[in-house]
C-alpha positions, 0 to 999 in steps of 0.5 A, a space after each residue: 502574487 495571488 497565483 503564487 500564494 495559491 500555489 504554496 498553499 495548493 503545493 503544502 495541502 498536497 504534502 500534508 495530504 501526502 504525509 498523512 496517507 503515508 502515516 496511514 498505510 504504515 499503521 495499516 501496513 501493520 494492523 492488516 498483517 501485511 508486515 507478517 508475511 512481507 517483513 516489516 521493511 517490505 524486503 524480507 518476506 516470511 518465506 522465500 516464496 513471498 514477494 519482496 515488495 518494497 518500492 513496488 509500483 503503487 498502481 500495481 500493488 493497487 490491483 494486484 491486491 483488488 484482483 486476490 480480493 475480487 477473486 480475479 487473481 487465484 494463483 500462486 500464493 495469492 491464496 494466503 492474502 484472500 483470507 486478510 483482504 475481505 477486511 481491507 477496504 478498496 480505500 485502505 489498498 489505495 493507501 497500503 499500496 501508496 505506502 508500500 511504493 514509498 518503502 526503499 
């Protein structure tokens, strides 16, 4: 019985915790510009050129957005996020890049 109700408890703390890093990757999603060039859906880019990036992999968001910020990634267009990405945090990518998995 108790390992049981440490489980539901384990299992809601998760989902409210789920919950809340999606609540916060939509209002970074929006405040960090990502909706200007990526569309406010993730699906309709500003330009042709741009990624489509709803339902992308999380881990490989995650990094891609690490390498523009680190410099590690300099190609293609990754030149117009390295203007935005010094202002977000390795914390607040994990949660964008969370947020924009979620998006279908």
């Amino acid at each position: 019985m108790k390992t049981t109700m440490f489980l539901a408890a384990t299992l809601a703390a998760l989902a409210c915790g789920a919950a809340h890093a999606q609540a916060d990757g939509a209002k970074l999603y929006a405040e960090k510009t990502c909706v200007a060039c990526h569309g406010k859906d993730g699906k309709k880019p500003l330009t042709p050129e741009y990624p489509k990036i709803a339902g992308q992999n999380a881990k490989y968001i995650e990094r891609q957005m690490l390498d523009i910020k680190s410099g590690a990634r300099a190609n293609g267009n990754s030149a117009a996020m390295k203007g935005v990405m010094h202002l977000v945090s390795d914390a607040e990518i994990k949660a964008l890049a969370t947020y924009i998995a979620a998006l279908k």
